[in-house]
N, C-alpha and C positions, 0 to 999 in steps of 0.2 A: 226121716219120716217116710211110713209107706200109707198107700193107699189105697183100703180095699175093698171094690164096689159092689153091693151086693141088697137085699132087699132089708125095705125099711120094717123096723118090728114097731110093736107096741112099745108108748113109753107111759109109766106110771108116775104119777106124780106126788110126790111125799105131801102129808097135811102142812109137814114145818113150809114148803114151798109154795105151796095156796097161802098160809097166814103171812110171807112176806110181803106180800103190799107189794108185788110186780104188777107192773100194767101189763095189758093185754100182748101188748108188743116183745115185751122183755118177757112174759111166758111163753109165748109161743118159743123166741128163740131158746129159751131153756129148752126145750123138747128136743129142738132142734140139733141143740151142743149133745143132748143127752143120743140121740142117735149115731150122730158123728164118734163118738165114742167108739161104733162098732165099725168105723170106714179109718180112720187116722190111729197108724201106728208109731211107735219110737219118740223119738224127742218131738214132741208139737209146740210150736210158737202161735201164737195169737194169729201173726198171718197166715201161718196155715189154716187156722179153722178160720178165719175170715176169707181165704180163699177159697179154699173147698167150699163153703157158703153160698158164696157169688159163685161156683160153678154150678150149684145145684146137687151136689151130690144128694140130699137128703128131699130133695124136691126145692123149688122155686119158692122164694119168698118175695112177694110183689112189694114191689114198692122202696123195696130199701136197697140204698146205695152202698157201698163197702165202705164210707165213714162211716153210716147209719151202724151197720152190723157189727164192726168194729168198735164203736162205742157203745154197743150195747153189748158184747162181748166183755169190754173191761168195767162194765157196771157188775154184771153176774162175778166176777171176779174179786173186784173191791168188795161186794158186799155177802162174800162166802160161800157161793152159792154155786160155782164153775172152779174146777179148780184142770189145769193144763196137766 
């Protein structure tokens, strides 16, 4: 895995991803996995993007802990919607 730091873009979010019934919480991280996309290369594991996360790469997410993120990470997962 590399990692390459660089400015955050705009992220569009599909209509199917508004009608899944994410909470506010678990949308925003979607943006958020959806940017790391352009920072995490090669083989990524869940801890990486829950690393990178908790470091801030894509900006600060208050409030959540890296179980918090990490379990919201494998929600987006389970339910189609992230894929590694």
């Amino acid at each position: 895995m590399a990692i390459r730091h660089g400015r955050s873009r705009a992220v569009g979010v599909s209509p199917e991803i508004l009608a899944a019934g994410l909470s506010l919480a678990d949308l925003g991280l979607y943006v958020k996995l959806d940017q790391l996309r352009d920072v995490l290369e090669g083989d990524v594991t869940v801890d990486d993007v829950v690393q990178e996360l908790v470091d801030g790469g894509t900006g600060t997410i208050p409030g959540s802990t890296a179980e918090d993120l990490r379990a919201g990470v494998e929600r987006l997962i389970r339910r189609e919607l992230y894929t590694l």
